[in-house]
N, CA, C and O atoms as a GROMACS GRO file, in nm:
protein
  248
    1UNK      N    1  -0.749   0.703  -0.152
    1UNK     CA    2  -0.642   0.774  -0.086
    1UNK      C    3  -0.531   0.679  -0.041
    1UNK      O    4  -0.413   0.711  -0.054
    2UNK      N    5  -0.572   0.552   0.014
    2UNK     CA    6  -0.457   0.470   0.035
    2UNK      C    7  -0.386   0.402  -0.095
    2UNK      O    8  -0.293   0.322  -0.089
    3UNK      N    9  -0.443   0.446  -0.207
    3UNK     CA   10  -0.351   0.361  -0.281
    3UNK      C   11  -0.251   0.462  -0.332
    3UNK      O   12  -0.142   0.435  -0.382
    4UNK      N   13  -0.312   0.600  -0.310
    4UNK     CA   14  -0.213   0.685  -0.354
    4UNK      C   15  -0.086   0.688  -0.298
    4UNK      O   16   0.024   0.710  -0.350
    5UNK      N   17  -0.125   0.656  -0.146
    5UNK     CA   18   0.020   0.675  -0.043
    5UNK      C   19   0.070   0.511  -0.079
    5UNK      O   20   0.186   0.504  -0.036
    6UNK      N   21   0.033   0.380  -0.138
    6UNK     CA   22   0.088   0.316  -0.179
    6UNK      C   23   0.146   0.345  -0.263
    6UNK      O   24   0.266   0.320  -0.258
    7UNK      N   25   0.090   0.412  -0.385
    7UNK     CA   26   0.249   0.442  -0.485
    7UNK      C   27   0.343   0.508  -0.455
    7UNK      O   28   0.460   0.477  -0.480
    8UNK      N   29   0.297   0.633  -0.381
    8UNK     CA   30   0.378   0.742  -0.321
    8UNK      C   31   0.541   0.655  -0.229
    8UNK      O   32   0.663   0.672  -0.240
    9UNK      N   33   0.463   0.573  -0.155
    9UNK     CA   34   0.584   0.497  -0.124
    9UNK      C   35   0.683   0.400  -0.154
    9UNK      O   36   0.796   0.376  -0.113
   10UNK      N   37   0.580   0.337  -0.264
   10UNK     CA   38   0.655   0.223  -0.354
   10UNK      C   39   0.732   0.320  -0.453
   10UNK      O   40   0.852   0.291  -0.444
   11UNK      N   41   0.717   0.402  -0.525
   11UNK     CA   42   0.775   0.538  -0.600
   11UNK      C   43   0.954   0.560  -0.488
   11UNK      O   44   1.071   0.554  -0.524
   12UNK      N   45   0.901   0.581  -0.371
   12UNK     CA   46   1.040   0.668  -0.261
   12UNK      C   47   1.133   0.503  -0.247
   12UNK      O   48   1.252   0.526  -0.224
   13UNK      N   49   1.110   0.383  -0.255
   13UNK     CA   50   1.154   0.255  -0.244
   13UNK      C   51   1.200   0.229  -0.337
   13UNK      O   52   1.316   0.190  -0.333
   14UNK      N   53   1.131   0.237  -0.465
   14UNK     CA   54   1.233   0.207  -0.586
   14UNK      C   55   1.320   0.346  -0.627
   14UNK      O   56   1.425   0.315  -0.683
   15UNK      N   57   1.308   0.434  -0.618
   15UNK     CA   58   1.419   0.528  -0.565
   15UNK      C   59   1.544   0.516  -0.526
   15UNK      O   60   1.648   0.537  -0.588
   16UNK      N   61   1.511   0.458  -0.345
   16UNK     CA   62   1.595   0.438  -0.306
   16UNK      C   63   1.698   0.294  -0.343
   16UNK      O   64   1.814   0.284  -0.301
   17UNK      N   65   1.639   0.205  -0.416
   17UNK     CA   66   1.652   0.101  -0.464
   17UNK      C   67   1.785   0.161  -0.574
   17UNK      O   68   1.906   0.159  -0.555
   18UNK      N   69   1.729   0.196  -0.658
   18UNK     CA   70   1.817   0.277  -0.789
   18UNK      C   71   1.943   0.382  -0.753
   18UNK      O   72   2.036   0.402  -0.831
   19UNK      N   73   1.931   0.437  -0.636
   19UNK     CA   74   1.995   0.481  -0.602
   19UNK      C   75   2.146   0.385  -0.513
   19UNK      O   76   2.260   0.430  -0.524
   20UNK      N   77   2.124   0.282  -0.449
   20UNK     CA   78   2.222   0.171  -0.402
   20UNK      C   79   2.260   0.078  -0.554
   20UNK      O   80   2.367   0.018  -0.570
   21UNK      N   81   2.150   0.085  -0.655
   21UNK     CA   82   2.224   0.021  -0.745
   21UNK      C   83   2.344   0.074  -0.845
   21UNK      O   84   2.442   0.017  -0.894
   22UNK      N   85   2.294   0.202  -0.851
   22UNK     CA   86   2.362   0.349  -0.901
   22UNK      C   87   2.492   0.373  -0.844
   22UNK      O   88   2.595   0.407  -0.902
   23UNK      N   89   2.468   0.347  -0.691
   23UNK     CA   90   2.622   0.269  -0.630
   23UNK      C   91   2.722   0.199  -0.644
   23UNK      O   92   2.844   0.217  -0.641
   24UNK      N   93   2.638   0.097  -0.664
   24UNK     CA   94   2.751  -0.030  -0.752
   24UNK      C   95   2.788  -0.049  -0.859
   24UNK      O   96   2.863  -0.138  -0.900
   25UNK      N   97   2.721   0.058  -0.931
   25UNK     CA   98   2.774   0.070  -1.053
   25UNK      C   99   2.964   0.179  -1.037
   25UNK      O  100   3.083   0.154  -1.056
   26UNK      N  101   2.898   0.275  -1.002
   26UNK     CA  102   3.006   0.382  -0.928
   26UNK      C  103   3.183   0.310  -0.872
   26UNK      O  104   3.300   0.328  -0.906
   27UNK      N  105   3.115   0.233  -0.777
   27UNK     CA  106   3.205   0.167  -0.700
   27UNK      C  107   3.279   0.041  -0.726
   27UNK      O  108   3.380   0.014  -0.661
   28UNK      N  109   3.220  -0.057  -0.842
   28UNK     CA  110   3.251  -0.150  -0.861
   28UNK      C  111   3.394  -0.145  -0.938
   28UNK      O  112   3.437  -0.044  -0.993
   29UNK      N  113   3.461  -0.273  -0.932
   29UNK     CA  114   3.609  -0.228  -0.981
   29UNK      C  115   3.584  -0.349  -1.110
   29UNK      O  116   3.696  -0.348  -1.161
   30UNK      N  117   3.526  -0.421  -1.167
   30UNK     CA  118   3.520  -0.505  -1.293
   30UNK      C  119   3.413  -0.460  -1.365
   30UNK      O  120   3.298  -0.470  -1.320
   31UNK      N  121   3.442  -0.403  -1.492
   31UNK     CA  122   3.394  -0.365  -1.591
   31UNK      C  123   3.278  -0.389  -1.638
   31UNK      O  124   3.181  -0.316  -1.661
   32UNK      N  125   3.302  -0.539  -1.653
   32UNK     CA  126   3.151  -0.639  -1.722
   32UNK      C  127   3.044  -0.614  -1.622
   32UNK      O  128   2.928  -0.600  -1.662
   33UNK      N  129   3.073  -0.608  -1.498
   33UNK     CA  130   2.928  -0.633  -1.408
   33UNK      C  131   2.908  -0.458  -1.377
   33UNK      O  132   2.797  -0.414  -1.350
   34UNK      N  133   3.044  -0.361  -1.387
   34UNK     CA  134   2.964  -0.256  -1.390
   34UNK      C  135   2.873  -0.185  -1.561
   34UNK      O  136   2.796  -0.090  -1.570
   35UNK      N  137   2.936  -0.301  -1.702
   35UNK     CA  138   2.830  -0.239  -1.750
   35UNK      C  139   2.675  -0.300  -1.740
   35UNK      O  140   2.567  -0.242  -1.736
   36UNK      N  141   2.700  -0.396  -1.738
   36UNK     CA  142   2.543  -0.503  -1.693
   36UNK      C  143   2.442  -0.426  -1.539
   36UNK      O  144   2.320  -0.439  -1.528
   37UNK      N  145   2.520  -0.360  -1.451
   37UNK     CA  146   2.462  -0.314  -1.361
   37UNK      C  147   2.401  -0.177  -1.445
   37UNK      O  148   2.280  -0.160  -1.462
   38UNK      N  149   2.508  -0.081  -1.494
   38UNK     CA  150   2.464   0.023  -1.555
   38UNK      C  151   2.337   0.031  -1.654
   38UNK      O  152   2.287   0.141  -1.675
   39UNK      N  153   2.280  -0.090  -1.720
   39UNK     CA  154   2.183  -0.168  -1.791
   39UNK      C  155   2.099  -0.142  -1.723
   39UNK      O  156   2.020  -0.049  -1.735
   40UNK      N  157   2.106  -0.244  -1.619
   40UNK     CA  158   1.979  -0.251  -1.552
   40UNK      C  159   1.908  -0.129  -1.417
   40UNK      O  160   1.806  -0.119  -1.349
   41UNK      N  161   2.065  -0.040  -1.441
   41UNK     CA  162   1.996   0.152  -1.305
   41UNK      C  163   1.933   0.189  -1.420
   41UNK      O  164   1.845   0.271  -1.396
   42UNK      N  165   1.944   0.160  -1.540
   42UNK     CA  166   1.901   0.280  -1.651
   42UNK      C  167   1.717   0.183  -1.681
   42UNK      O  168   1.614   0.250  -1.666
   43UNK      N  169   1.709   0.072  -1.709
   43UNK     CA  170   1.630  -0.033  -1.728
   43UNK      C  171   1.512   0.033  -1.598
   43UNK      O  172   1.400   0.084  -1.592
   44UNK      N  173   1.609  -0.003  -1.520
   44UNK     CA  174   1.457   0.017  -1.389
   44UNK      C  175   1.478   0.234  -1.354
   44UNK      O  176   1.443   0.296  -1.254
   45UNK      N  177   1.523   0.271  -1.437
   45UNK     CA  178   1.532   0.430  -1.416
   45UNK      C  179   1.354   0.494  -1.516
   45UNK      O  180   1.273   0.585  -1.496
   46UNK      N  181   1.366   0.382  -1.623
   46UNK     CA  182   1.240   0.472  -1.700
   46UNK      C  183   1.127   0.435  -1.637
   46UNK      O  184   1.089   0.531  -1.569
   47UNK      N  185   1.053   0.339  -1.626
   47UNK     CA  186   0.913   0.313  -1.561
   47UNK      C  187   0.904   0.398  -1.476
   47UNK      O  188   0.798   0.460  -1.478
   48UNK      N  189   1.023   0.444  -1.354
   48UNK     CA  190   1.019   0.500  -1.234
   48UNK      C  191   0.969   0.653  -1.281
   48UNK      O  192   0.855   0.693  -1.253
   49UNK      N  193   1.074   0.741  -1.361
   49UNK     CA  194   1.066   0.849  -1.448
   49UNK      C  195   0.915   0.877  -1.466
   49UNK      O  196   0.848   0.960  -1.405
   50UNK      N  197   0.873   0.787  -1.566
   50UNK     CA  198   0.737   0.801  -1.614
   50UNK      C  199   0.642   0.770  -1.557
   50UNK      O  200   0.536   0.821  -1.590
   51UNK      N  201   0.645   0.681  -1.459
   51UNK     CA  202   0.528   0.714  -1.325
   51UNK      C  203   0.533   0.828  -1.229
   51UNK      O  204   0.436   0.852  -1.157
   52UNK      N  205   0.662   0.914  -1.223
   52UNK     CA  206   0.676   0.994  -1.144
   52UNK      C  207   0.604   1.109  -1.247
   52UNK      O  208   0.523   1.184  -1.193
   53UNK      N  209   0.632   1.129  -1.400
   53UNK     CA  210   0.592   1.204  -1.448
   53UNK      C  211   0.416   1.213  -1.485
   53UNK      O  212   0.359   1.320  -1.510
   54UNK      N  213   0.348   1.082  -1.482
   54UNK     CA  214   0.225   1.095  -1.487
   54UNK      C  215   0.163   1.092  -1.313
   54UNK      O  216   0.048   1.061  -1.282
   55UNK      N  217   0.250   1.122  -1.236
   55UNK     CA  218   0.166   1.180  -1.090
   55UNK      C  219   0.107   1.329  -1.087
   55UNK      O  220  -0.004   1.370  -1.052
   56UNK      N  221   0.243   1.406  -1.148
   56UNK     CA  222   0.262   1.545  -1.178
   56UNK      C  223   0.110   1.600  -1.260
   56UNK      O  224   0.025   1.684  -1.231
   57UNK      N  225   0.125   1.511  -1.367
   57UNK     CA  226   0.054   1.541  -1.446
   57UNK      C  227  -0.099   1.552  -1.382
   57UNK      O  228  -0.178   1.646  -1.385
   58UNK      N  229  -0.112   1.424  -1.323
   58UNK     CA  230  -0.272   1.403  -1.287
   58UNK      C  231  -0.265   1.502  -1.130
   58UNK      O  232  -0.364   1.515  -1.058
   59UNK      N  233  -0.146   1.555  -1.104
   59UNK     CA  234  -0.196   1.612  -0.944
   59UNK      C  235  -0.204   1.772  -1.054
   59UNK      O  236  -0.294   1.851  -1.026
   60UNK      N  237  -0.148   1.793  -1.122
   60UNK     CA  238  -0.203   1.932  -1.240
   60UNK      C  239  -0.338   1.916  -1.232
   60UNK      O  240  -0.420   1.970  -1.157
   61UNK      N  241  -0.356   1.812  -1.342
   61UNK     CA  242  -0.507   1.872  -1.369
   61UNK      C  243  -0.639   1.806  -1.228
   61UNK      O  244  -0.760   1.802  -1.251
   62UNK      N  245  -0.598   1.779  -1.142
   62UNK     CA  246  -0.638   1.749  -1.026
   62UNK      C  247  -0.681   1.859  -0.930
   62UNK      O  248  -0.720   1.830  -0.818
   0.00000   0.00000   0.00000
């Protein structure tokens, strides 16, 4: 049970993580570092995705 609320929270952290980087992409005014930022919200966007999607899955057949 505690490791669940460990992912559960490491999951809401890199979230919120992606979400301030998702920022600087938005906000930034030079091109190069907003496409290199845009790289890396999308880079750290799938692992997040697909761990969020195999929680779903296992709290289904759970």
């Amino acid at each position: 049970m505690k490791e669940k609320k460990q992912l559960i929270m490491f999951s809401i952290l890199f979230g919120i993580l992606i979400i301030f980087h998702s920022l600087q992409v938005i906000f930034n005014p030079f091109s190069f570092v907003k496409n290199i930022s845009l790289i890396a919200v999308i880079a750290f966007s799938i692992p997040l995705g697909a761990f969020i999607r195999e929680l779903f899955i296992l709290k289904k057949k759970g």
